[in-house]
N, C-alpha and C positions, 0 to 999 in steps of 0.2 A: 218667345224671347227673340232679340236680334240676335241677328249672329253678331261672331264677335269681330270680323270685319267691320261689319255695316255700324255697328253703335255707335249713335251719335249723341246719348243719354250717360250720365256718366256713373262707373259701373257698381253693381247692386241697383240699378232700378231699369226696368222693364219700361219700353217705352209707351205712353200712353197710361201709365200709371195712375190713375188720379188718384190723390188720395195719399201715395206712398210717401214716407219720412225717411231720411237719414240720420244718423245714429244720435245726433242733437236735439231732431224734433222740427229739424227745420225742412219745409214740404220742397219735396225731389223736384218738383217743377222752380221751384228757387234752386236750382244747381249750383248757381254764379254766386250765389251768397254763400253757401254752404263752401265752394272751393275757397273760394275769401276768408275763410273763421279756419278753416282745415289747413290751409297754407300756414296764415298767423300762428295757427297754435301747434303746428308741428316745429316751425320756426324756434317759435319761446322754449317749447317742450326741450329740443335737441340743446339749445342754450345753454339752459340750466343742469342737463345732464353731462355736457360736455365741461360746463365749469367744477360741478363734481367730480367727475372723472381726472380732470388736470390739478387739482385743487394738491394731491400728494406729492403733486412736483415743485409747487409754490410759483405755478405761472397762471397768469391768467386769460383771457381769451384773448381779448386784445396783444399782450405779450406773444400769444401762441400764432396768433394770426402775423404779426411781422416775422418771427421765427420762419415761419414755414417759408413766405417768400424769398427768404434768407438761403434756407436750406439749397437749393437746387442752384444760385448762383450768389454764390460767396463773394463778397465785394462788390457789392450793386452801389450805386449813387444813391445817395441821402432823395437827390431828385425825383431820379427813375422808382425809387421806392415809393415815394409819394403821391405819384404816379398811377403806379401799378396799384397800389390799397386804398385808390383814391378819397386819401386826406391832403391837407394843408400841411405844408412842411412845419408849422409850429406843432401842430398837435403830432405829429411823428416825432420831431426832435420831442416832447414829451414821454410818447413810449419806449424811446432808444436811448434817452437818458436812466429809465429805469431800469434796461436791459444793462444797460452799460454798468449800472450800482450795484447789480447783481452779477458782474464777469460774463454777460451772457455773450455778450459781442463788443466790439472796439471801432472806434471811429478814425480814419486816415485821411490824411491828405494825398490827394491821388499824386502821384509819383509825376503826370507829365503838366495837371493842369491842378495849381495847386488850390483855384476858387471851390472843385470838387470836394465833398469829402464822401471816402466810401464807407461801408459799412462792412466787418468781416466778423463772422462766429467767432468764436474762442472755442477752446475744448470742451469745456463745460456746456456751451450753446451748440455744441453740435449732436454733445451728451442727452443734453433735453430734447433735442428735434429728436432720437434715435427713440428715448425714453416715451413722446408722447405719441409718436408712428405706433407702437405697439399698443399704447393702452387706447388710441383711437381707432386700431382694427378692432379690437375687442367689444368696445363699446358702438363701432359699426353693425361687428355681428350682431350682438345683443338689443338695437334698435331694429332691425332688417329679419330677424328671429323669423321661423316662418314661409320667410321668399324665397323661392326658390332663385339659383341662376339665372335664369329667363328673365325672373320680377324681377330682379334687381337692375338688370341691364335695361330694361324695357323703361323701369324708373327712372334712371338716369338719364337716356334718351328723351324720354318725355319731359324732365325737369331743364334739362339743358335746350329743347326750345324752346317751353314757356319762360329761360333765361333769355334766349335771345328776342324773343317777341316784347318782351318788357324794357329790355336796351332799346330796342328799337323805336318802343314806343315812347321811351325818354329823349330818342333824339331828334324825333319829329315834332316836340313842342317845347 
């Protein structure tokens, strides 16, 4: 077996393996395929559990996903928000019109430049970001079950280059 420095094989299979499968069926020498189906369907997988899991609060992913950009800087520009969760300002003013029908947050006119307008939590919308931080560590844990410390870090590291290797590669074509 490689060390676990040296492996260049990715891990459960020994290198020079012939013959070996991964948990699909699909032969270890296809790696590249298999990371491909195992990316996708951890993606879909986490999806639909994160939509259960928020489903008690009556937000949905979409809703939760501007929520959170929300949360850390209260009053961001309708702009910079569209921006930053790179949509089109109609299909945001979409979502923020449904947050806004549910009191989740409130739309202003910026105070020096009135073409602005900002976006601010309400109490209720900072209730649900507090609300879904906990049942999204929980259901962290409960994805990650298992890993120790280390894996988990190690994951992240590893998911956070293959994020920047994939921007990367969007912006070179």
């Amino acid at each position: 077996m490689a060390k676990k420095g040296n492996r260049r094989s990715p891990p459960g299979r020994e290198p020079n393996n012939r013959g070996a499968r991964y948990i699909d069926g699909t032969d270890a020498d296809r790696w590249d395929v298999y990371l491909g189906i195992l990316m996708h369907d951890v993606a879909r997988l986490r999806r639909g559990v994160f939509d259960e899991w928020m489903k008690p609060l009556g937000i949905t992913r979409s809703q939760a996903w501007v929520l959170a950009q929300l949360g850390p800087e209260d009053g961001m520009s309708q702009t910079k928000l569209a921006e930053i969760l790179s949509v089109g300002k109609a299909a945001l003013g979409i979502f923020l019109d449904k947050l806004e029908a549910n009191r989740l947050i409130v739309r202003r006119s910026d105070a020096v430049d009135r073409r602005l307008r900002r976006v601010y939590l309400t109490k209720d919308g900072a209730q649900i970001i507090k609300s879904m931080r906990v049942r999204l560590r929980s259901m962290s844990e409960n994805i990650l079950k298992g890993l120790s410390a280390t894996d988990r870090d190690q994951l992240i590291h590893a998911l956070d280059k293959v994020k920047a290797n994939l921007l990367s590669l969007l912006e070179q074509h």
